[in-house]
MARSE-852012 format. One line per field, with one value per residue (C-alpha): chain; x, y, z; residue in one letter. Coordinates in Angstrom, 3 decimals. Example, Ala and Ser with C-alpha at 12.3 -4.5 7.8 and 13.67 -1.06 7.14 Angstrom:
BEGIN
ch	c(A / A);
px	c(12.300 / 13.670);
py	c(-4.500 / -1.060);
pz	c(7.800 / 7.140);
aa	c(A / S);
// end
This chain:
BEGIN
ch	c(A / A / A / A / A / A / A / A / A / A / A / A / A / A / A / A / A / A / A / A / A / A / A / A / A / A / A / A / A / A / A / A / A / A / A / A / A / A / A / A / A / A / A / A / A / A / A / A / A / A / A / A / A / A / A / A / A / A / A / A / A / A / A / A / A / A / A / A / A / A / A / A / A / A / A / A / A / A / A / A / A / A / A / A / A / A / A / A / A / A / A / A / A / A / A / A / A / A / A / A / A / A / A / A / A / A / A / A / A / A / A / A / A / A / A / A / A / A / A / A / A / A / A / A / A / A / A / A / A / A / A / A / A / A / A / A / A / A / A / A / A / A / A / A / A / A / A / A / A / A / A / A / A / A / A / A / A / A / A / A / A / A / A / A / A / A / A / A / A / A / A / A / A / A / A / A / A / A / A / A / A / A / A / A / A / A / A / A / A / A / A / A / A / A / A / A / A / A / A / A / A / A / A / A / A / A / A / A / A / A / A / A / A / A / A / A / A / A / A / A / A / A / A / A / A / A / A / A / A / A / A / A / A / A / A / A / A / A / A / A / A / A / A / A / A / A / A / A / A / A / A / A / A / A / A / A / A / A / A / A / A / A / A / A / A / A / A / A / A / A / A / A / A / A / A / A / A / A / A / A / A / A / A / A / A / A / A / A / A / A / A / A / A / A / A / A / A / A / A / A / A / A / A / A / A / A / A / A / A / A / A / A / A / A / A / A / A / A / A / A / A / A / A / A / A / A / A / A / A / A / A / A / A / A / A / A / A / A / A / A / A / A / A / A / A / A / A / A / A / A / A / A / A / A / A / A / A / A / A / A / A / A / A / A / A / A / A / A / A / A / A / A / A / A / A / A / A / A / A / A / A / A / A / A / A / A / A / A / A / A / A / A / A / A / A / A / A / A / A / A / A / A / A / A / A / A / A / A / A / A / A / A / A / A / A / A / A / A / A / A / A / A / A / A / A / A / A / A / A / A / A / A / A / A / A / A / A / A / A / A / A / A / A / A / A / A / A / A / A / A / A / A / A / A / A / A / A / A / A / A / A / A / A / A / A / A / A / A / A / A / A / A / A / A / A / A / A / A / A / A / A / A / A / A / A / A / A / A);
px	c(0.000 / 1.479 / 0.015 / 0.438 / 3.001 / 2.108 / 5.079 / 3.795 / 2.446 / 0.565 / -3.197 / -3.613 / -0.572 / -3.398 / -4.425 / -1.278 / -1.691 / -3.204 / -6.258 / -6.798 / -8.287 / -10.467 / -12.713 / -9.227 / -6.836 / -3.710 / -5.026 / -2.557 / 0.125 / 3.204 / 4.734 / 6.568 / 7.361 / 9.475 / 10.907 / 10.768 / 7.211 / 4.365 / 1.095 / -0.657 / -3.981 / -3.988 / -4.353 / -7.597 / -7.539 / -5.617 / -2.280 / -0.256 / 2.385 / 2.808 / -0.345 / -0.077 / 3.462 / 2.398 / -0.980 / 1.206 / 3.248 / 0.226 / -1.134 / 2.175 / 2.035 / -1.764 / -0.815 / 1.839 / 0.073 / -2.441 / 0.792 / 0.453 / 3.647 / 3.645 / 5.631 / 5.338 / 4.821 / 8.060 / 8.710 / 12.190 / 12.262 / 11.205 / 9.949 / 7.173 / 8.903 / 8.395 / 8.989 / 10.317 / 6.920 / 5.614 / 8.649 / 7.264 / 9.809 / 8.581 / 11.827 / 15.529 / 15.341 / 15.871 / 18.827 / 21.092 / 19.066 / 22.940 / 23.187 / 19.335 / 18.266 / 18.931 / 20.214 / 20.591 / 24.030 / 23.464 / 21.424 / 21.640 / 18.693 / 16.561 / 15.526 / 15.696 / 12.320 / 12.200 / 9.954 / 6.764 / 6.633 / 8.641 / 11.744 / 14.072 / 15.645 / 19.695 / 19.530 / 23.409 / 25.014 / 26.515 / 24.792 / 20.785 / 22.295 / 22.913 / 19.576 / 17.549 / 19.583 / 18.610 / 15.021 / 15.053 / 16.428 / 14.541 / 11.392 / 12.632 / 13.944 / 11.181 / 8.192 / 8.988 / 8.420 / 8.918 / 9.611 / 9.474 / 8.053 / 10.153 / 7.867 / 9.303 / 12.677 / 14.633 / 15.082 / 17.296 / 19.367 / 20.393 / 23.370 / 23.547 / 23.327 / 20.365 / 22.340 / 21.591 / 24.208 / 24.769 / 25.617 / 23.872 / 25.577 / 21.834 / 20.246 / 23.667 / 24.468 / 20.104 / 20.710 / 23.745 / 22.872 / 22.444 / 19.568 / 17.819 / 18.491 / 15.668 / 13.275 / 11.880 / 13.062 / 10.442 / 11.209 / 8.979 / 11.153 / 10.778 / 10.231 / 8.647 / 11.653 / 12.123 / 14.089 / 12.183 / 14.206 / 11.667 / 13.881 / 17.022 / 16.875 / 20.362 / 19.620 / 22.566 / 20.096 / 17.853 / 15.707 / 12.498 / 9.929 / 6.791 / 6.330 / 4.993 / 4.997 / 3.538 / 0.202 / 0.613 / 0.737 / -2.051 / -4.601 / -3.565 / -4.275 / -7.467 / -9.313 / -8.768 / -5.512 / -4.102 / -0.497 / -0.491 / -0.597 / 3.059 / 3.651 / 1.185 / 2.233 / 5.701 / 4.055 / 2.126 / 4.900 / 7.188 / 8.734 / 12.078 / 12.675 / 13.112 / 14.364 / 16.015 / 18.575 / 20.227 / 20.102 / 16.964 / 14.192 / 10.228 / 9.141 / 11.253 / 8.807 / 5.731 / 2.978 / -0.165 / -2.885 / -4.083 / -2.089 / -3.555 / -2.393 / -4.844 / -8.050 / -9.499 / -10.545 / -13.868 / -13.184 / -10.673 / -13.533 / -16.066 / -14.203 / -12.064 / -10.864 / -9.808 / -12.587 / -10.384 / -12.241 / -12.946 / -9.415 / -9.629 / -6.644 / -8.699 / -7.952 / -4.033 / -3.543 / -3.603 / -2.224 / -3.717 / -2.257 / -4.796 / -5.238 / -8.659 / -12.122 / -15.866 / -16.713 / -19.432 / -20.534 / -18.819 / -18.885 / -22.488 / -24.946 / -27.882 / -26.954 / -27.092 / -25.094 / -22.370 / -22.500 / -22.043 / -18.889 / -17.422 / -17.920 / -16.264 / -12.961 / -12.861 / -12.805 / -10.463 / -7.371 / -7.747 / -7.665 / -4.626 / -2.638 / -3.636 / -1.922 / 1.331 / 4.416 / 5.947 / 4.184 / 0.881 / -0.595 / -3.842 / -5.428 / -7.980 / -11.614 / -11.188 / -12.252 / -15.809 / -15.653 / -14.834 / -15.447 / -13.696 / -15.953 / -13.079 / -10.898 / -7.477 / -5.602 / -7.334 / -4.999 / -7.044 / -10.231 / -10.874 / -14.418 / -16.224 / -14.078 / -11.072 / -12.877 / -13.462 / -17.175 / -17.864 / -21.199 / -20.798 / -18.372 / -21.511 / -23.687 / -21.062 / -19.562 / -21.283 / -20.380 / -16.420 / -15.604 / -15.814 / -14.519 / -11.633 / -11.105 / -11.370 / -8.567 / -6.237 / -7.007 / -6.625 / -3.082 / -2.065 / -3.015 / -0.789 / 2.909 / 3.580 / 1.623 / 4.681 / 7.536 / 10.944 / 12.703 / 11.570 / 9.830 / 11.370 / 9.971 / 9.484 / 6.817 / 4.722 / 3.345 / 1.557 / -1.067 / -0.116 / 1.983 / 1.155 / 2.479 / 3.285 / -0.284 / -1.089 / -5.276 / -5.392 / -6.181 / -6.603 / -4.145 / -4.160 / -1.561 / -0.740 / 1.174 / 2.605 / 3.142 / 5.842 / 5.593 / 1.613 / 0.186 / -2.079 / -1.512 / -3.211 / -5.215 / -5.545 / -7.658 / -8.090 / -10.573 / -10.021 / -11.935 / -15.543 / -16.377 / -16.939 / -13.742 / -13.669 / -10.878 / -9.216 / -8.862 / -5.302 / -5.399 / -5.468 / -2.227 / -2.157 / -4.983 / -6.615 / -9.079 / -10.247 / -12.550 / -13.410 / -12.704 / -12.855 / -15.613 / -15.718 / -18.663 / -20.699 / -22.798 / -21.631 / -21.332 / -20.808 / -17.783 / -15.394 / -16.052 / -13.055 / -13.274 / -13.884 / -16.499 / -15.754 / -15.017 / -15.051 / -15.009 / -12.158 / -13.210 / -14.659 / -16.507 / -15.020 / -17.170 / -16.008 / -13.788 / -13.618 / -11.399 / -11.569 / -9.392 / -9.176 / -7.616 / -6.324 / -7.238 / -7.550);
py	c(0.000 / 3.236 / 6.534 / 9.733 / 11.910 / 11.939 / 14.121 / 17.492 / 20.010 / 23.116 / 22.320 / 26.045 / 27.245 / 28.357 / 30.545 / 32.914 / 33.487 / 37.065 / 36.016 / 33.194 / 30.248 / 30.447 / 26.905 / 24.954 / 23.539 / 21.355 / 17.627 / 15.822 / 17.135 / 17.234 / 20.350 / 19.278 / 21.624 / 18.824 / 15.343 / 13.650 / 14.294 / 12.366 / 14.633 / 15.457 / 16.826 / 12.722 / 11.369 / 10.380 / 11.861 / 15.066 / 15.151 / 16.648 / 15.097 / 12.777 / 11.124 / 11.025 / 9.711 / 6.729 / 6.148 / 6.135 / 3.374 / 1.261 / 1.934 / 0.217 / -2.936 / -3.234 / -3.629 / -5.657 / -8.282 / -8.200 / -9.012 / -5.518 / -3.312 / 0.146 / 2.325 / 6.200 / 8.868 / 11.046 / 14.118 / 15.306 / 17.377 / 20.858 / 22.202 / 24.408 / 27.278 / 30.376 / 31.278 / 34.502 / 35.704 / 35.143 / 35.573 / 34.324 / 31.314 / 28.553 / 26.213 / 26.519 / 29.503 / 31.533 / 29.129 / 28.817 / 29.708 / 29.178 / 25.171 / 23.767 / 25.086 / 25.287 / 29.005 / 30.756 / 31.030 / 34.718 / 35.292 / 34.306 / 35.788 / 33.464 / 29.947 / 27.464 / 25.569 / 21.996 / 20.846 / 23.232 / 24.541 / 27.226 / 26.085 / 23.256 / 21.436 / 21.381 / 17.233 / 16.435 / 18.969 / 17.145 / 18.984 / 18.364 / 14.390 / 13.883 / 15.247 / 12.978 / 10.079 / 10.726 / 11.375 / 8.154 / 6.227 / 7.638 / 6.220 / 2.847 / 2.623 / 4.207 / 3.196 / -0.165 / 2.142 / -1.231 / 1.334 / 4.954 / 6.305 / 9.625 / 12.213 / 13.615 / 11.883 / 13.217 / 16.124 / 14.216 / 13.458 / 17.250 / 18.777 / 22.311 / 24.162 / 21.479 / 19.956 / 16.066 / 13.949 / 10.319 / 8.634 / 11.279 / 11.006 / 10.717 / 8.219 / 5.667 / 6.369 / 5.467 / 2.092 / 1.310 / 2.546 / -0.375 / 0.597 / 1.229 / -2.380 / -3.911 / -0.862 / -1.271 / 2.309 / 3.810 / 6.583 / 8.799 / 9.181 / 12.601 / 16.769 / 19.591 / 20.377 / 18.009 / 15.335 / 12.574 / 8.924 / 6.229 / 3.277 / 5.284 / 6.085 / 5.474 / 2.481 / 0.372 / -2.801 / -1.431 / 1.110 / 0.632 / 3.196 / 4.468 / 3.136 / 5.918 / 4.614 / 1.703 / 4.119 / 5.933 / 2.907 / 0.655 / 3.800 / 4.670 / 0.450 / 0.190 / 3.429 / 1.775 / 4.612 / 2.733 / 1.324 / 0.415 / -3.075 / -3.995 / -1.546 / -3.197 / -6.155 / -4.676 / -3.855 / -6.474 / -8.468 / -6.271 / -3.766 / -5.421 / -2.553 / -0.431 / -2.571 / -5.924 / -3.569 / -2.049 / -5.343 / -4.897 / -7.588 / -6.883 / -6.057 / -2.920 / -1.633 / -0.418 / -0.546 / 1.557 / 3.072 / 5.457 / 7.750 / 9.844 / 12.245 / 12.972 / 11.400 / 8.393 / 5.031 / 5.949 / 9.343 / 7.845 / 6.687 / 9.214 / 12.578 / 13.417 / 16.803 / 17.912 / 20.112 / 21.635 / 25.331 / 24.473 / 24.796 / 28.420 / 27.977 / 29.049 / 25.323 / 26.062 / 23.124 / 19.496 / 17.617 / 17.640 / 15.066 / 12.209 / 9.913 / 9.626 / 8.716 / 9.344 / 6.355 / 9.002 / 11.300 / 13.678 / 12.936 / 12.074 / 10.470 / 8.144 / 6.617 / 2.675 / 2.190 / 4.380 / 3.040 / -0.437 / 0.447 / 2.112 / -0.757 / -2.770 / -0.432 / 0.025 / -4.039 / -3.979 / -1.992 / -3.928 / -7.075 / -5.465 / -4.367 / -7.856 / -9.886 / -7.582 / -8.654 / -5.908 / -4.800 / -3.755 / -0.660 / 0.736 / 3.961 / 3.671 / 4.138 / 2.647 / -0.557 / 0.652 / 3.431 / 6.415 / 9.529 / 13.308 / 14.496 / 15.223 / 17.086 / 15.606 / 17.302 / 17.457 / 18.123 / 20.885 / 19.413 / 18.126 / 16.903 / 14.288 / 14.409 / 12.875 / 10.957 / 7.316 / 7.060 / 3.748 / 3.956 / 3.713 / 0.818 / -1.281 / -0.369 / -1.590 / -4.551 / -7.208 / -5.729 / -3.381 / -4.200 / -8.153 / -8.162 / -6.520 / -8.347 / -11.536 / -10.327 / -9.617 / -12.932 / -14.222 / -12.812 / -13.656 / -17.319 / -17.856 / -17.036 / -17.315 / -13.728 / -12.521 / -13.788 / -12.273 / -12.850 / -11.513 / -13.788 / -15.658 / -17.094 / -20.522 / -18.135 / -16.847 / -17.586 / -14.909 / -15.371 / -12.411 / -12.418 / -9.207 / -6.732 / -3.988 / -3.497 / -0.184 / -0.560 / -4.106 / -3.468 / -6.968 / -8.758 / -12.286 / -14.648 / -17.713 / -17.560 / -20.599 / -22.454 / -25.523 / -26.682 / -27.955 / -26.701 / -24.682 / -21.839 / -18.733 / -17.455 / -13.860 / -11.535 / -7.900 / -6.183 / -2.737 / -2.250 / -1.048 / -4.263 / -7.985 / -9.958 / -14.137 / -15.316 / -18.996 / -20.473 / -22.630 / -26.228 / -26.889 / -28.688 / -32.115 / -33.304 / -30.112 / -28.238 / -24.524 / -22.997 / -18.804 / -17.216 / -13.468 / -12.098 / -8.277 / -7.935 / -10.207 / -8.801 / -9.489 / -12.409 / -13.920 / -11.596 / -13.157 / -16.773 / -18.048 / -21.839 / -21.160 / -22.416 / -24.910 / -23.776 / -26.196 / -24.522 / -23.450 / -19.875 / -17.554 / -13.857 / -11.330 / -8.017 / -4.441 / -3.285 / -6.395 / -8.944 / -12.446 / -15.193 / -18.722 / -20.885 / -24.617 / -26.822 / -30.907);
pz	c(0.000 / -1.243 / 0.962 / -0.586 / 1.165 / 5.752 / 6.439 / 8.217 / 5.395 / 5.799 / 4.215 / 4.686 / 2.197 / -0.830 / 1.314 / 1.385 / -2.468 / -3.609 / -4.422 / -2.073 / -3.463 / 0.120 / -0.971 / -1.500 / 0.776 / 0.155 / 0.457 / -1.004 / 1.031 / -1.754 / -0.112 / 2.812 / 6.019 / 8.145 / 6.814 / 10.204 / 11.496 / 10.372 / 10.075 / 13.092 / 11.565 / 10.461 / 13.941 / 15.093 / 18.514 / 20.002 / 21.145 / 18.506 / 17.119 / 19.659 / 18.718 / 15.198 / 15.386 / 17.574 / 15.550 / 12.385 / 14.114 / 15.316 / 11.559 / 10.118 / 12.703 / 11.377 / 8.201 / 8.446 / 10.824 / 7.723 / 5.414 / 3.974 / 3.258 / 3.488 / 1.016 / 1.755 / -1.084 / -0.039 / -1.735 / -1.271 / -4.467 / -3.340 / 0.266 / 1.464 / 0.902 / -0.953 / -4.758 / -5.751 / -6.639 / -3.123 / -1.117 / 2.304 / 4.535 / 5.753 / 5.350 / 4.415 / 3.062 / 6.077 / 6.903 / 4.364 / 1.112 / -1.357 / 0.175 / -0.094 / -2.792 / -6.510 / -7.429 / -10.962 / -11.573 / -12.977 / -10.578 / -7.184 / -5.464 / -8.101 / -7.000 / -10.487 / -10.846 / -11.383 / -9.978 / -10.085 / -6.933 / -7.260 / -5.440 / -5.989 / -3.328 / -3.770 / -3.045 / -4.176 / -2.309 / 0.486 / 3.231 / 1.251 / 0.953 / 4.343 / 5.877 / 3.010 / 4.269 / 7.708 / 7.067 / 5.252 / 7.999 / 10.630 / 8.777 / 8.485 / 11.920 / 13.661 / 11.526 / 10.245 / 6.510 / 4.116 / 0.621 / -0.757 / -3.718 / -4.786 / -5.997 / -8.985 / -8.995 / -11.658 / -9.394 / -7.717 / -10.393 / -11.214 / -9.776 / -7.894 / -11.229 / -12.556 / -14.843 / -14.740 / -13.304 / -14.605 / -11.407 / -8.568 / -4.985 / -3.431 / -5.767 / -5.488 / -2.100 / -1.065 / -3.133 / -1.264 / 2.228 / 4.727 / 6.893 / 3.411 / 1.940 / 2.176 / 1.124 / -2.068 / -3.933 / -6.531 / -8.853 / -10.325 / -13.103 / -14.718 / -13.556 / -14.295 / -16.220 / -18.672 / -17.557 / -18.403 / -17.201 / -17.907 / -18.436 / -17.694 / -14.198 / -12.150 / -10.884 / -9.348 / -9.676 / -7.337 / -8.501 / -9.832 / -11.780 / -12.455 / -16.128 / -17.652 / -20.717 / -19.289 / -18.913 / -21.900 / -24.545 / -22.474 / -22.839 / -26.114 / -27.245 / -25.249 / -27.220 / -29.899 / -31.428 / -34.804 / -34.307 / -31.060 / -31.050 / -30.771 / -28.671 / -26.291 / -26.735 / -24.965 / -22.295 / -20.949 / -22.007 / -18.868 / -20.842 / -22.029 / -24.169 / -20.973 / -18.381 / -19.453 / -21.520 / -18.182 / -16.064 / -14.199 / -14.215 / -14.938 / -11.398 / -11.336 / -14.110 / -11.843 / -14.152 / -13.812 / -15.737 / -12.969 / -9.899 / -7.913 / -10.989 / -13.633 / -14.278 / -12.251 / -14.027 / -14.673 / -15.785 / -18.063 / -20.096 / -19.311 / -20.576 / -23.424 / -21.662 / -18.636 / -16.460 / -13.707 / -13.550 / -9.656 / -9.114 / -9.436 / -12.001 / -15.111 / -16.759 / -17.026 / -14.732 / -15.071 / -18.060 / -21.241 / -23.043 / -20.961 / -23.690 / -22.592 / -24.567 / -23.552 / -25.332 / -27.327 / -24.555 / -22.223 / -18.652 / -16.777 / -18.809 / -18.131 / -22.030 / -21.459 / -24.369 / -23.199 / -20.187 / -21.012 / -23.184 / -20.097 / -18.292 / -20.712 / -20.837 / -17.339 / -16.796 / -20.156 / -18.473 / -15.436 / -17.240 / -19.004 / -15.866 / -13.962 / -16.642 / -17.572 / -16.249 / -14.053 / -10.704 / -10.757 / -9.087 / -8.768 / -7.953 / -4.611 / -5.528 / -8.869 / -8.079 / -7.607 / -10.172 / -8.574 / -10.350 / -9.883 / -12.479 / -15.191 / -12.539 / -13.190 / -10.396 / -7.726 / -5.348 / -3.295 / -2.767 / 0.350 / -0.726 / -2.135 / -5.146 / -3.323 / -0.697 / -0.318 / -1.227 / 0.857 / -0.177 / -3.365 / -2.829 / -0.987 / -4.251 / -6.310 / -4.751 / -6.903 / -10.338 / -10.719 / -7.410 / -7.290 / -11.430 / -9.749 / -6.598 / -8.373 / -11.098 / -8.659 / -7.297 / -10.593 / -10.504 / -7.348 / -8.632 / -11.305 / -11.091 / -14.733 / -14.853 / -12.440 / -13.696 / -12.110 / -15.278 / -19.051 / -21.398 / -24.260 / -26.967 / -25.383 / -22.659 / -25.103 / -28.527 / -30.164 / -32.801 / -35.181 / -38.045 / -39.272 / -36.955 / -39.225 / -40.079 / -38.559 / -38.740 / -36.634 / -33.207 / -32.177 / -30.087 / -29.062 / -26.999 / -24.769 / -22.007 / -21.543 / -18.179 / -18.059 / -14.670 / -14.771 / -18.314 / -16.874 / -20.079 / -20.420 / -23.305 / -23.758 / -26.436 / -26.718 / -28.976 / -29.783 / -32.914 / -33.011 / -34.441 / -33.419 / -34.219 / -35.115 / -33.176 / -33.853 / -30.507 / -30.661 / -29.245 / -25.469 / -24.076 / -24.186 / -21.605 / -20.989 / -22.219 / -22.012 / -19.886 / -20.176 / -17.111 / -18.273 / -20.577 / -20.085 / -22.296 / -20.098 / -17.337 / -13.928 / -12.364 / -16.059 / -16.845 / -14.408 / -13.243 / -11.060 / -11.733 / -15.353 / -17.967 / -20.672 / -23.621 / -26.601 / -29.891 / -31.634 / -32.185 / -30.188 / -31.090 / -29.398 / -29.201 / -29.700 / -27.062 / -24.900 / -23.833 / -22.907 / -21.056 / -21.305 / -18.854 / -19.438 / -16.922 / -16.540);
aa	c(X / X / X / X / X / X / X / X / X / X / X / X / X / X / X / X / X / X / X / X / X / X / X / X / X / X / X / X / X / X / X / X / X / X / X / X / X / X / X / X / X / X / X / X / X / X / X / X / X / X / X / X / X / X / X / X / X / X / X / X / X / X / X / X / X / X / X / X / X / X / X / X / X / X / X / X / X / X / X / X / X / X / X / X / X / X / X / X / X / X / X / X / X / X / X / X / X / X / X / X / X / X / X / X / X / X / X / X / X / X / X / X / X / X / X / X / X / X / X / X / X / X / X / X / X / X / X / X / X / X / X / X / X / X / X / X / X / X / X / X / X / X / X / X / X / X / X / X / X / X / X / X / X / X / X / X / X / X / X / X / X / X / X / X / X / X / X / X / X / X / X / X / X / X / X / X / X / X / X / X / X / X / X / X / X / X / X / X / X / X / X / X / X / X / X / X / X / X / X / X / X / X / X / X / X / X / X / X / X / X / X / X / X / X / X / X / X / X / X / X / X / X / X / X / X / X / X / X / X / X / X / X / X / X / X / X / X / X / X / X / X / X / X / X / X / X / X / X / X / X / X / X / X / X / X / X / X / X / X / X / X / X / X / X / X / X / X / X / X / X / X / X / X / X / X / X / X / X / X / X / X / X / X / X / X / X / X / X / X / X / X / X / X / X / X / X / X / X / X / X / X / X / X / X / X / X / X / X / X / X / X / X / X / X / X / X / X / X / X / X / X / X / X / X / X / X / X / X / X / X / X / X / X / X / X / X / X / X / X / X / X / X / X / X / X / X / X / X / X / X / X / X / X / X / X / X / X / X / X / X / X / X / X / X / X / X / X / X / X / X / X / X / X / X / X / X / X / X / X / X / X / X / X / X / X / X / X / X / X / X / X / X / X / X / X / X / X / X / X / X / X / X / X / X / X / X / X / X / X / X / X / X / X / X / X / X / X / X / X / X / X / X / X / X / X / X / X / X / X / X / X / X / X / X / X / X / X / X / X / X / X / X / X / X / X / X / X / X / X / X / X / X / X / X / X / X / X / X / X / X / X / X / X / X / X / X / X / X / X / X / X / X / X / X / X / X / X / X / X / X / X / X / X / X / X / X / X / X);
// end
């Protein structure tokens, strides 16, 4: 379980602006005030930071008697401090402004911006290092912490002029540290400024990423763009492209369709365009590049047609991101179909728009949420889905021979599994049109049974033990997948 960031923040910061954005408050917390105290606004009862550092504590032991790791959202990258527009301190500006933070050489008295906030932290210089270290460590030793996701990572790789740095102090000396050897290390691996390190991040075997290319290339298959299937096909298959090339294996490659940036699941397939006016930013903020489809209307609609097709995509990337190689990771309120009503940064609304809508998880339970629990499932099931090594051509037989044509957008494959035969059949429609797909033979002694038809109503679209199958095709709707399991 990955929190976003619980170090101490100030939720009141918008408020400092001219022209106070008075209805939003910082709720995501990415603009840390101290790197060694958890959030006391958090804890349940008063007390301060006392109690929020010893409810954070009995949090971790909770989910770790539950066999549930926690990873922390850290952000390291900038502080709460002023930019040169609003020059208030809060931070290390008032101590030494020259060491922690990242200066224009012409021009001293201006702070270089890499990471959006208007301040960049100085991370490399020896000083910045050691006080990351430490904050690091004090996490793991005092809170049992099992990983860290680095918010906007590439920061971290740019020295104290932000020019990037091939083998950065902080990122090697993190991997190598001892207390911080059994974390598991996640990059966010690009800035605000450019420095995008998907598949290139320093890594020293150890570092693992947020595939962004992962989520660009499994939306941009899944609507149905022209080209994409081989690209896909890379992806699911754990992104050798990326990671095999610079000796990591296919679990360093986080995969995801949906963070806490940019739209949720549902709105993935409910708006082609951002709506963030309630942010008071007049639209400027929030990507736009979503690679998103309304699947024919934009956002609420009472259309049954439309809403069946959403359906079907939203089941469609899980199924996707459930059978990739790599590490999976989900966004929370997706498995019941939460919706922020095309806002895709959110990041100041502490409302119903970033809040757990249990009850809409009760009304949903039998339909998204149960396809999804039972994926995962699924997953967890078979361990030829989570290989630690990449396939080879002896793992996977795909049945395509005509890659180069742009217009297909129909993929099918078997993953093969050599200890039991127990293979895997996979199909994903991404045309507007039914599709006749030839069904290969079984394994010897087996036979297929559907598990996974996401154009079936629930409880049809996902049946754990399977239905026989005994034809040797199948009709796969528009935008829908199936898959077939070999069993005895």
């Amino acid at each position: 379980m990955e929190l976003l960031p619980v170090f101490e923040f100030d939720e009141l910061e918008l408020k400092r602006f001219p022209n106070p954005r008075d209805h939003m408050v910082n709720t995501w917390g990415y603009s840390t005030i101290n790197f060694f105290a958890p959030m006391s606004r958090y804890a349940s009862a008063g007390g301060g930071p006392v109690a929020a550092s010893k409810e954070l504590k009995q949090m971790v032991k909770a989910f770790h008697n539950s066999g549930i790791e926690v990873i922390l959202d850290v952000v390291y990258n900038h502080t709460n401090e002023a930019d040169d527009v609003n020059p208030y301190m809060t931070s290390f500006r008032g101590i030494d402004n020259k060491v922690y933070y990242m200066l224009d050489l012409n021009n001293s008295a201006q702070l270089l911006n890499f990471s959006g906030c208007g301040n960049t932290l100085n991370c490399n210089h020896p000083v910045v290092k050691e006080l990351v270290l430490d904050s690091l460590r004090h996490w793991v030793k005092e809170y049992h912490i099992d990983g860290f996701r680095f918010d906007l990572a590439s920061v971290l790789c740019r020295g104290p002029d932000g020019s990037p740095l091939d083998a950065p102090p902080l990122i090697k000396e993190i991997a190598k540290d001892s207390v911080l050897s059994r974390c598991k290390i996640i990059a966010e691996p690009w800035d605000c400024g450019g420095l995008y390190l998907v598949g290139r991040f320093p890594n020293w075997d150890r570092w693992a990423e947020w595939n962004g290319k992962y989520r660009d290339d499994i939306r941009r298959f899944i609507k149905g763009d022209p080209g994409m299937k081989g690209v896909f096909a890379t992806r699911v298959s754990g992104s050798a492209d990326l990671y095999q090339v610079n000796n990591r294996k296919p679990y360093h490659s986080v995969n995801f369709v949906i963070a806490h940036d940019g739209f949720t699941l549902c709105d993935l397939v409910s708006y082609n365009s951002k709506h963030n006016d309630a942010n008071g930013e007049g639209g400027r903020d929030g990507c736009n590049d979503n690679y998103s489809w309304n699947c024919g209307i934009e956002g609420e609609t009472n259309d049954l047609n439309v809403l069946s097709l959403r359906s079907r995509q939203m089941k469609n990337f899980h199924v996707a991101l459930m059978i990739s190689q790599g590490t999976p990771m989900m966004l929370m309120g997706d498995e019941y179909g939460h919706t922020r009503y095309g806002n895709n940064n959110s990041y100041g609304h502490d409302t119903h728009i970033n809040n757990f809508q249990w009850g809409q998880l009760e009304e949903r339970k039998d339909g998204h949420f149960r396809f999804f629990s039972e994926m995962i499932k699924f997953r967890h099931n078979h361990p030829i889905l989570r290989r630690d090594r990449f396939l080879n051509k002896n793992d996977v037989t795909w049945h395509e021979n005509r890659w180069e044509n742009q217009d297909s957008k129909f993929l099918a494959f078997t993953i093969h599994d050599h200890s039991s035969g127990g293979d895997i059949y996979l199909a994903f429609n991404a045309h507007e049109y039914f599709v006749d797909a030839v069904i290969p033979p079984p394994p010897h002694h087996k036979s297929w049974s559907r598990v996974v038809d996401t154009n079936l109503e629930s409880p049809k679209d996902i049946v754990p033990e399977g239905v026989p199958f005994t034809g040797s095709g199948y009709r796969i709707a528009p935008y829908s997948s199936i898959l077939l399991k070999a069993k005895p």
